[in-house]
C-alpha positions as CSV (number, residue, x, y, z in Angstrom):
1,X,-46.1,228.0,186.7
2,X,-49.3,227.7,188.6
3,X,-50.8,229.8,191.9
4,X,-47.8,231.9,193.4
5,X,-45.3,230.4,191.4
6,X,-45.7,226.7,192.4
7,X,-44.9,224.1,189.9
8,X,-46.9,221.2,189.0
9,X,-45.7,217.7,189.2
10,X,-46.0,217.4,185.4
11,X,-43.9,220.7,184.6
12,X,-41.0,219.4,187.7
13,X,-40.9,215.8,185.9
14,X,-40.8,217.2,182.1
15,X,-37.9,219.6,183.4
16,X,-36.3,216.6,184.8
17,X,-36.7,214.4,182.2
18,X,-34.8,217.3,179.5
19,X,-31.9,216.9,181.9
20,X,-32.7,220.6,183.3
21,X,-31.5,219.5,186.7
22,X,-31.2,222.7,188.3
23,X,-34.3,223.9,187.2
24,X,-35.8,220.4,188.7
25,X,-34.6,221.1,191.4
26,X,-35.8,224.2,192.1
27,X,-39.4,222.8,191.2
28,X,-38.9,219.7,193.5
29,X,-37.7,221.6,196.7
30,X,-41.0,223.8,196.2
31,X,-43.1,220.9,195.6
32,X,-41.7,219.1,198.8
33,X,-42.4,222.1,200.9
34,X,-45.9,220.9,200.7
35,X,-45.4,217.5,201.5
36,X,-41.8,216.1,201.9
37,X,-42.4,212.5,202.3
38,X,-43.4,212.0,198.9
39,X,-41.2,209.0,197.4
40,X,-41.3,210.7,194.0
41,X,-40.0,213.7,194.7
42,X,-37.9,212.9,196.9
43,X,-36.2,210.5,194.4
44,X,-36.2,213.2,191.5
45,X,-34.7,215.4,193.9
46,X,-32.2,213.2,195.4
47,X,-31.1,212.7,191.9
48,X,-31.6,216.2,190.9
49,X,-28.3,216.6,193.4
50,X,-26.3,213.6,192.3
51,X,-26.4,215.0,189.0
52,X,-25.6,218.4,189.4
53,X,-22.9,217.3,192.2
54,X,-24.6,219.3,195.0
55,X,-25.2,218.4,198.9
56,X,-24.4,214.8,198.8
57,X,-26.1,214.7,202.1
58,X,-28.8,215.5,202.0
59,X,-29.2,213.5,198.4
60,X,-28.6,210.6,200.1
61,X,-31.3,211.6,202.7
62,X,-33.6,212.0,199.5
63,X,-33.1,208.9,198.5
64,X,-32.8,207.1,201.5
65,X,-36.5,208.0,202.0
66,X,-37.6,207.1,198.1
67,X,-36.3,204.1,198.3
68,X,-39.4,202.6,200.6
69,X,-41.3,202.7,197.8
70,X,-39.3,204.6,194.6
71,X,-40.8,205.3,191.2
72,X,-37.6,203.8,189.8
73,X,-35.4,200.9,190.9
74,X,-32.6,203.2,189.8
75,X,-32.7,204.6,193.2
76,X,-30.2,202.1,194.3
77,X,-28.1,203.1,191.7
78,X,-27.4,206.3,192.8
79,X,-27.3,205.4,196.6
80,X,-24.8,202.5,195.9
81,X,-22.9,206.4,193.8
82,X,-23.2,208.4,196.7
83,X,-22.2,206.2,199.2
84,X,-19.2,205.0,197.5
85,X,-18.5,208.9,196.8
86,X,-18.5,209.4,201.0
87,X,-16.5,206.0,201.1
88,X,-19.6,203.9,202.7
89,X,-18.0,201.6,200.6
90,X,-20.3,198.5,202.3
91,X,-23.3,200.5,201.9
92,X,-22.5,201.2,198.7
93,X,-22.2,197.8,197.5
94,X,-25.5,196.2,199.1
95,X,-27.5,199.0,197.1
96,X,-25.3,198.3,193.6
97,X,-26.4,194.5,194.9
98,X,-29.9,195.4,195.2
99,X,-30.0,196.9,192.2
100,X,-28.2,194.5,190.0
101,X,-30.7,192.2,191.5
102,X,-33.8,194.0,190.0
103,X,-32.1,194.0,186.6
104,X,-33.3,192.2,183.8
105,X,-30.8,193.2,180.8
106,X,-27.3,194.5,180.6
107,X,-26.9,198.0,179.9
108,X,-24.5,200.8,180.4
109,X,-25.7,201.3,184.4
110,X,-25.2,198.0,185.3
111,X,-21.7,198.1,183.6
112,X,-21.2,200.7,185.8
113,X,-22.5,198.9,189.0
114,X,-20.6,196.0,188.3
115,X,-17.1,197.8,188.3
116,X,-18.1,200.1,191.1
117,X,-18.8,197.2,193.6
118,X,-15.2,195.6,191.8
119,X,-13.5,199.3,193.1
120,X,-15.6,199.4,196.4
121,X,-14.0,195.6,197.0
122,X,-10.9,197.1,196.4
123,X,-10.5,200.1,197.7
124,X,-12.4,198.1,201.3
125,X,-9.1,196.2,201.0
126,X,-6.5,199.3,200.5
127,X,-7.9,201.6,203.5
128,X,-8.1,199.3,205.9
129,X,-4.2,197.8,205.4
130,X,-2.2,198.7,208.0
131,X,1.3,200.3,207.2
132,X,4.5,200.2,209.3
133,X,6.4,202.4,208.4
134,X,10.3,202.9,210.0
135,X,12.3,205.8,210.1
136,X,15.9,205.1,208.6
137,X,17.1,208.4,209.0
138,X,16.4,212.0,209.7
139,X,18.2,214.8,208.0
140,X,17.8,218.1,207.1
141,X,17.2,219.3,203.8
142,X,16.9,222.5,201.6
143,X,13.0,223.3,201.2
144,X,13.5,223.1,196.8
145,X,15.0,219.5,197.1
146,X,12.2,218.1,198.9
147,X,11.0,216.3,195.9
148,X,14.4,215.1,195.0
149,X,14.9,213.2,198.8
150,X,11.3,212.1,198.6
């Protein structure tokens, strides 16, 4: 790596691109100290912690900021991830929309978004029923036969 150990955008994307996230992301957090409004590394980075399951945050800050302008329409793909991961589950189906939308052929992703927004739907409809729930009775009960009462 170059002067005082900071990468170049080349050597950050080729590590990237081999699937070496962490090592990625070591490169992209250096390279956004100099300037950390940079779509593309933002996005690289963002996705550099999707991948590796770290800070889901702050990813979705990452993103957030590549998608104005992002070197990939993928972006919304991994928002639509994150968000459905926190349980934004309406957030997280207007990105999987957005990005079906700049889709052109079916692949394995869009597979993927397809059956997310399908779960998102879903699980909208399951968290936000309201259960009533009665107590018949109350009794008292060994601690080891819990499971058997239940």
């Amino acid at each position: 790596m170059s002067q005082q150990n900071m990468p170049t955008p080349q050597e950050a994307l080729s590590a990237f691109k081999a699937e070496k996230y962490n090592e990625a992301l070591q490169m992209y957090e250096r390279l956004l100290e100099r300037n950390n409004r940079d779509q593309t590394y933002n996005y690289y980075y963002g996705v550099s912690l999707f991948k590796l399951n770290k800070n889901q945050d702050e990813a979705i800050q990452r993103l957030r900021l590549a998608a104005a302008r992002p070197p990939s329409q993928d972006v919304h793909f991994y928002l639509g991830q994150l968000y459905q991961r926190a349980f934004e589950l309406d957030l997280a189906i207007t990105h999987y929309e957005r990005f079906l939308a700049q889709q052109r052929t079916e692949n394995e992703m869009t597979k993927t978004a397809k059956r997310a927004i399908e779960d998102c739907k879903a699980s909208r409809n399951i968290i936000n029923k309201y259960f009533d729930i009665k107590i018949i009775r109350k009794d008292t009960i060994p601690k080891d036969q819990l499971l058997n009462y239940y």
